[in-house]
N, C-alpha and C positions, 0 to 999 in steps of 0.2 A: 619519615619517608612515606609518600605515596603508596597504596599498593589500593588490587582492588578487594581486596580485604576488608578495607574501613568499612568503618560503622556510622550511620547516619541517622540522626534521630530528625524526626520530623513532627512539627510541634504545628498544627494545626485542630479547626474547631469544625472544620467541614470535613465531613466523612468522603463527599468525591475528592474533596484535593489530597485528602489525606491519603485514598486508594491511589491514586493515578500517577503521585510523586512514587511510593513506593513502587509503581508497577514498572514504571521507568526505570531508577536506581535500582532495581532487583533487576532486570535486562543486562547493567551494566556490570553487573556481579557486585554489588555491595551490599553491605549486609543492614538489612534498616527495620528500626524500630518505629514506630508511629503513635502519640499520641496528640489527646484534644484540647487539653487546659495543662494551668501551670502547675499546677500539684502534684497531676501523672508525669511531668516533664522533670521536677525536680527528683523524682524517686526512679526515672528512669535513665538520670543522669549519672545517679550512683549505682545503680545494679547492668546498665546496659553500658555505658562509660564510651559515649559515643566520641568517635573522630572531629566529627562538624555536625553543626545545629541549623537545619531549616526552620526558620522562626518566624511562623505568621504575627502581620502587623496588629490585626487586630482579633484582640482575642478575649474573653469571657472573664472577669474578675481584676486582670491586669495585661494594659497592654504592651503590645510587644514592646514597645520604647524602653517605658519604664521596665522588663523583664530582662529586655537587653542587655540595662544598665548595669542590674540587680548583677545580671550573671557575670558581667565583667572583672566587678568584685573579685568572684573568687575562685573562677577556674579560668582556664586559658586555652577552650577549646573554639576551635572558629565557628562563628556565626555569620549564616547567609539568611539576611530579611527578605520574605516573601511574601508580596502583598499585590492588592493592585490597587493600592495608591500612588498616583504615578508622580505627582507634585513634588519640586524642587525640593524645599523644604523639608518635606519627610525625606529622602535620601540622603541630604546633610547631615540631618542631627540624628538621621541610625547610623551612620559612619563617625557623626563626631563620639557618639557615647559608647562607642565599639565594635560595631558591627564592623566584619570583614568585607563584605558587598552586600546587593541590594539586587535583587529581581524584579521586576514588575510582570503579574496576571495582564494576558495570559503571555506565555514564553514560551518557546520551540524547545524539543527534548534538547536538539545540539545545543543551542544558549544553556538552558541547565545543566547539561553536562560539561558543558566548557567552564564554566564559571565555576560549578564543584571542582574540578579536578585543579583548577588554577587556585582555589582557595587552599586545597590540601595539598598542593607544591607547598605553598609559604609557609605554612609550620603551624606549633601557636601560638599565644602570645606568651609573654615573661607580665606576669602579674604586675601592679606598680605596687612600690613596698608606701605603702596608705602607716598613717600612724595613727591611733584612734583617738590621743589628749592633741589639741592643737591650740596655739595661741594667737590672736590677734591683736593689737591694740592692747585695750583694758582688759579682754576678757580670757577665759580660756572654756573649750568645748569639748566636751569628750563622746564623742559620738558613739561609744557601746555604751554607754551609759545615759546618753539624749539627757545631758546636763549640759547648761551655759552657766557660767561661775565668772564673779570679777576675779582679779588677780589676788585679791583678798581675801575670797570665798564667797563673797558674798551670792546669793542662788539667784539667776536670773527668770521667772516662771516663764516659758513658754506653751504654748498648747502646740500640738502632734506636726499640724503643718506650719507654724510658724518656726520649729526646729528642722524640718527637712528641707522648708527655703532656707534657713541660713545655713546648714549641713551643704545644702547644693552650692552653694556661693561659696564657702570655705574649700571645696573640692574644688576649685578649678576660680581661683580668687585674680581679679587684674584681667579678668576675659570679659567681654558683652557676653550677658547671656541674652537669649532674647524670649520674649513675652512666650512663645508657642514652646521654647523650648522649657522652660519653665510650668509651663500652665500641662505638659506633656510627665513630666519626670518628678515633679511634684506634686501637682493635684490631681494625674492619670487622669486627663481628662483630653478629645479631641480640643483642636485650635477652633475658636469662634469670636467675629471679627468684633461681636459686640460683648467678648465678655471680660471682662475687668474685673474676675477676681484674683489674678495675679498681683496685680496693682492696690488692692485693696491688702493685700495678706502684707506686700512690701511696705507700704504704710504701719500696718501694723508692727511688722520688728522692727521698722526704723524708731520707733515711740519706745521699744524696750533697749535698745540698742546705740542710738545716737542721743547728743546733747546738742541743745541750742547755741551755746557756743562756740562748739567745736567748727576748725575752719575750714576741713575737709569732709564730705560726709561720708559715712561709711559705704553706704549703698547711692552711691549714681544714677542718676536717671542720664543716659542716652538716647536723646532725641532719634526717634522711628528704629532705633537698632535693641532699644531691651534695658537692661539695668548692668551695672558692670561694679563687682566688690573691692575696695580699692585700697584695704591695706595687707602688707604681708604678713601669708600667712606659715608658721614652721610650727617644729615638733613643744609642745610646753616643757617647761624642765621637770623634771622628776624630782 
């Protein structure tokens, strides 16, 4: 339930935005924490155990995107992205990866106080029950473990980002992902129009991953919309 109680953590890398959010939300009677990167964020999520998370887009080590994701994981406290990137795109896929809403710099006190108070009506979320062995096809993946294994056992080697693009494909399998969102949530890196190493890393697990005669591929190329992972995927057997 609402009240003006709550506690608001503000995750920013600039010290005015970082004052100026608090001076407002302290106006309103709530009660806020503030810091600058993601290390003081996740230590002040456990000690401070805030209501809802102002989370700048772009921020120092990892970006909000990718931070967003991370925290969807594994707590269910709302997230309102705060940035001034204003572009379509980035408002998509911070809503598709969990974000609650989305602000854009600069905003009026009443826009941000409307939009907190509307995100802390909603509640928060119910975690998804994620299962960490999962099977595909031939293979099986165990993502606490960042091992791919045939059905046989046999080890599949991957290096670091060739397991968190097919980790990111197994998580949301039979979807387009697309280039930026990929090239955001796995290699943390801004969208740029001439950079093709998404496309080069998905080459690369298709070579660990797919066979020449197989008559489906695993990974899809989707003309101008991304790549899309196209067999089901469930819990492997124990």
């Amino acid at each position: 339930m609402q009240s003006d109680t709550n506690k608001i953590l503000i995750v920013d890398d600039d010290p005015d935005i970082r004052e100026m959010l608090s001076e407002l939300l302290d106006e309103e009677g709530f009660q806020i924490q503030s810091v600058s990167d993601p290390v003081l964020m996740d230590a002040a999520i456990d000690q401070f155990v805030p209501d809802l998370i102002l989370l700048d887009l772009m921020l120092p080590n990892e970006n909000g995107l990718a931070l967003c994701q991370r925290l969807r994981t594994t707590i269910t406290t709302p997230i309102i992205m705060v940035t001034a990137k204003a572009s379509e795109i980035d408002r998509v896929v911070g809503l598709e990866i969990g974000a609650d809403d989305y602000i854009t710099k600069p905003f009026s006190k009443r826009e941000l106080i409307a939009r907190v108070r509307a995100v802390l009506r909603r509640g928060t979320h119910e975690l998804p029950l994620r299962k960490s062995v999962l099977a595909f096809k031939d293979f099986v993946i165990n993502l606490e473990a960042r091992t791919l294994k045939t059905r046989v056992g046999d080890v599949i080697p991957l290096t670091s980002a060739e397991f968190d693009l097919l980790a990111c494909f197994v998580g949301d399998p039979q979807k387009v992902l697309s280039r930026d969102h990929l090239l955001r949530t796995v290699l943390r890196r801004k969208s740029d129009l001439f950079d093709r190493s998404v496309d080069t890393l998905v080459s690369r697990l298709r070579k660990k991953i797919e066979r020449p005669e197989d008559d489906e591929k695993i990974i899809a190329t989707i003309r101008q919309q991304g790549y899309l992972f196209t067999p089901k995927v469930q819990p492997a057997a124990q």
